[in-house]
C-alpha positions as CSV (number, residue, x, y, z in Angstrom):
1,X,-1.0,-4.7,-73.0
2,X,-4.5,-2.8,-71.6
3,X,-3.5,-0.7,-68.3
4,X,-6.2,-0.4,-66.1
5,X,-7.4,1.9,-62.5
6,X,-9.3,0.7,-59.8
7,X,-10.6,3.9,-58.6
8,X,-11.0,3.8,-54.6
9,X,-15.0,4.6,-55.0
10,X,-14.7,1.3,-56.7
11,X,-16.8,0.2,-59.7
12,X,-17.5,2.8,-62.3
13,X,-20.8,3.6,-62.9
14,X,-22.3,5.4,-66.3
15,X,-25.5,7.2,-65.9
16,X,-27.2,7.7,-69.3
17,X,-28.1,11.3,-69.3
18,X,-32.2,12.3,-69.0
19,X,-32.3,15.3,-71.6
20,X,-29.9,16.2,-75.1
21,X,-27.1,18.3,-74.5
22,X,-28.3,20.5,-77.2
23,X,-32.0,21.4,-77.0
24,X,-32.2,21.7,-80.9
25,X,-30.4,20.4,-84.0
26,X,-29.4,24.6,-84.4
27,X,-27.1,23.9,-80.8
28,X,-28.5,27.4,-80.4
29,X,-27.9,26.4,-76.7
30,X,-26.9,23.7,-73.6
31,X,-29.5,22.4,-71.8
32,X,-29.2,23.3,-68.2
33,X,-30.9,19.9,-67.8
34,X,-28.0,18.3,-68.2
35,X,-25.8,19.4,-65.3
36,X,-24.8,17.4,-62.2
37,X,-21.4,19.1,-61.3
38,X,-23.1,20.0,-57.5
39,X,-23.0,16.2,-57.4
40,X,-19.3,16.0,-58.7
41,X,-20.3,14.2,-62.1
42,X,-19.2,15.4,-65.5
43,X,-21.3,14.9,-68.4
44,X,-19.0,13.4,-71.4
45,X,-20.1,12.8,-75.1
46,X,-19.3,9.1,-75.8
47,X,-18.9,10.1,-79.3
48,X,-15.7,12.3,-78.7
49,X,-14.0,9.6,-79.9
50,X,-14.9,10.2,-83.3
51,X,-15.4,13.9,-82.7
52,X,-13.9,16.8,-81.6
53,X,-15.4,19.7,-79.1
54,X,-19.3,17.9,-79.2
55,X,-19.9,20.8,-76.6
56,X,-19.4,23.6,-78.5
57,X,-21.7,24.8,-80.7
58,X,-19.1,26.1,-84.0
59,X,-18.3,22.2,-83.7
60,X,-21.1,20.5,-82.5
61,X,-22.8,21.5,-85.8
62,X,-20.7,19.7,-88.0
63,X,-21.7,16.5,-86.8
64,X,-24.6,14.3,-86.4
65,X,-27.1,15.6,-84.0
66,X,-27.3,12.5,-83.0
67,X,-24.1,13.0,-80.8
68,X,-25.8,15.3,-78.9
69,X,-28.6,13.0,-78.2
70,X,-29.6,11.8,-74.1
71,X,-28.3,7.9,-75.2
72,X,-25.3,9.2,-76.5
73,X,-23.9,11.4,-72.9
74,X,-22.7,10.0,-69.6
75,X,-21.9,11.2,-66.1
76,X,-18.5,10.3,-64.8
77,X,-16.9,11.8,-62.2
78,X,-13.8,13.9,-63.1
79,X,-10.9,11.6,-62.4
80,X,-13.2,9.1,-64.9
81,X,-13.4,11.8,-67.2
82,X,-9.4,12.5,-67.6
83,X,-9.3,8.4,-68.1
84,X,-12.0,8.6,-70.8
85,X,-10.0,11.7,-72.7
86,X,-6.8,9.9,-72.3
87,X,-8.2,6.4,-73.5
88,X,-9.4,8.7,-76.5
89,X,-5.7,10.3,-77.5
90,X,-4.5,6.7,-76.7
91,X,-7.0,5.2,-79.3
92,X,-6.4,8.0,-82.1
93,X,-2.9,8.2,-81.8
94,X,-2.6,7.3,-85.9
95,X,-5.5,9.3,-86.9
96,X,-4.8,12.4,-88.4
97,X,-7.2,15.2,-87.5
98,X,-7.3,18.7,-89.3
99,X,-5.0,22.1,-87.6
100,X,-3.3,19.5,-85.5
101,X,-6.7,19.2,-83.8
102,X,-5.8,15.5,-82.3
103,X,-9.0,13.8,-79.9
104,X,-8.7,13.4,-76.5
105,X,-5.3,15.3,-75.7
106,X,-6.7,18.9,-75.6
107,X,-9.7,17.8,-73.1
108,X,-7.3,16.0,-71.5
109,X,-5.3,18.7,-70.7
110,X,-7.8,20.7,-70.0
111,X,-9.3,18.5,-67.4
112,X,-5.9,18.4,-65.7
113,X,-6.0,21.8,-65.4
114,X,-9.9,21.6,-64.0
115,X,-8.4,18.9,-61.5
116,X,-5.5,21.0,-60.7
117,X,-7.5,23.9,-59.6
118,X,-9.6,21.6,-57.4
119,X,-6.1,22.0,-55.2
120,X,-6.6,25.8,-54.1
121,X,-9.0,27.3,-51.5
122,X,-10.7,29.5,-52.8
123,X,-12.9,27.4,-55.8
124,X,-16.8,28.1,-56.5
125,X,-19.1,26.6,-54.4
126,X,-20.6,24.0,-57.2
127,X,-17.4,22.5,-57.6
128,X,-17.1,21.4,-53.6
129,X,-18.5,17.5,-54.7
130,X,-15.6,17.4,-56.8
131,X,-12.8,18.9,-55.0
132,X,-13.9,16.6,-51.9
133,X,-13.6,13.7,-54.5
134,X,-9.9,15.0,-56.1
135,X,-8.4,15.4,-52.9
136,X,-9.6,12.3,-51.1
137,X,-8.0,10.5,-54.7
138,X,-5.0,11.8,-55.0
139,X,-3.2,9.2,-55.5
140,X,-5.1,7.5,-58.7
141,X,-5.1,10.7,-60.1
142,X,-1.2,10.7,-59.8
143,X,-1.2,7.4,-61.2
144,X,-3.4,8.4,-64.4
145,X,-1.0,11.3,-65.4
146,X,2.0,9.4,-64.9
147,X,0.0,6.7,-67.6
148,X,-0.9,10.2,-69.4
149,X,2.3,11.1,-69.8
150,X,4.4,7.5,-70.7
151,X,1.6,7.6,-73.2
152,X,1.7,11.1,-74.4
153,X,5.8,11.2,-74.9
154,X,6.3,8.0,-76.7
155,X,4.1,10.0,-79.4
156,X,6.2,13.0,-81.2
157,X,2.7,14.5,-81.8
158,X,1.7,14.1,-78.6
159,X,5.2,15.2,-77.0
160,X,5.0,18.4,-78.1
161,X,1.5,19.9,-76.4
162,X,2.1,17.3,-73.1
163,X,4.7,17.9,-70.4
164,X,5.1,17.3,-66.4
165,X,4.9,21.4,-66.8
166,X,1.5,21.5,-68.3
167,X,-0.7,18.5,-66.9
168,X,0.6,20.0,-63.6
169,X,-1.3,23.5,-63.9
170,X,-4.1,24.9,-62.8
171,X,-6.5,27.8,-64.5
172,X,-4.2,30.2,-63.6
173,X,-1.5,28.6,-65.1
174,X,0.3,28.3,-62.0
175,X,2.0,24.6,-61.5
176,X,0.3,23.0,-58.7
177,X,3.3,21.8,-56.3
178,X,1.7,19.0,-55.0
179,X,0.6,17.4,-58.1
180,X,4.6,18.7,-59.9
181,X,6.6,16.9,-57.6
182,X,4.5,13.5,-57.4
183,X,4.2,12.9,-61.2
């Protein structure tokens, strides 16, 4: 059975990126080409699915440059983003990765946390596209970590590193209230 989320912008949109994330095969460094957060759009590796951390250098290097390559990135808004890592952990549930290093769940959680902090005041000014977003879709993001989660604890690898306690936090590590109580 596929679930799927109708997101309230409506249809999803992919924008093939315009530069590498990488500016050379050493992954010396980003390109700050790449960047749209001030428009509220994430860039996402479409190889993380066979990957793991394309977006940081120690890792980045032990796979195809390729990966890093404009044809291979998106832009997706956040919300999108959390679907796409969850889709990931969903699709590699049997795979065994090295040091427990399973794909999708730890950017998954990670965004969660991004989201979460989205919920507070006092957040840097670049991120304003997406907290206007997050907050104006709070309801399909409650949605996609109840999905997280049914997905996440019918897995005991999974169940271990996911809990209502730790898709519900923000940077801080404080549990965001809001978010807690509706999952």
């Amino acid at each position: 059975m596929s679930t799927f989320f109708t997101l309230n912008q409506g249809t999803i949109l992919y924008v093939v990126a315009q530069a590498d994330y990488f500016c050379t095969s050493s992954c010396s460094s980003p390109n700050k080409n790449i960047s749209r957060t001030s428009e509220g759009l994430y860039c996402h590796h479409i190889d993380e699915d066979k990957a793991f951390k394309l977006s940081e250098k120690e890792y980045a290097l032990k796979y195809p440059f390729d990966y890093q390559k404009a044809e291979r990135l998106v832009y997706c808004n956040l919300l999108e983003h959390l679907l796409l890592h969850i889709k990931i952990a969903e699709k590699n549930k049997d795979i065994e990765m090295p040091n427990v290093q399973e794909l999708g769940i730890g950017g998954a959680v990670f965004i969660c946390w991004d989201i979460n902090s989205c919920y507070y005041r006092s957040i840097p000014e670049w991120k304003n596209a997406t907290r206007s977003k997050i907050i104006n879709d709070t309801n399909n993001y409650i949605d996609i970590l109840k999905y997280f989660l049914r997905i996440t604890q019918s897995d005991s690898r999974y169940n271990r590193i996911v809990t209502k306690e730790t898709i519900a936090r923000d940077f801080r590590g404080n549990i965001v209230v809001e978010v807690f109580e509706r999952i």
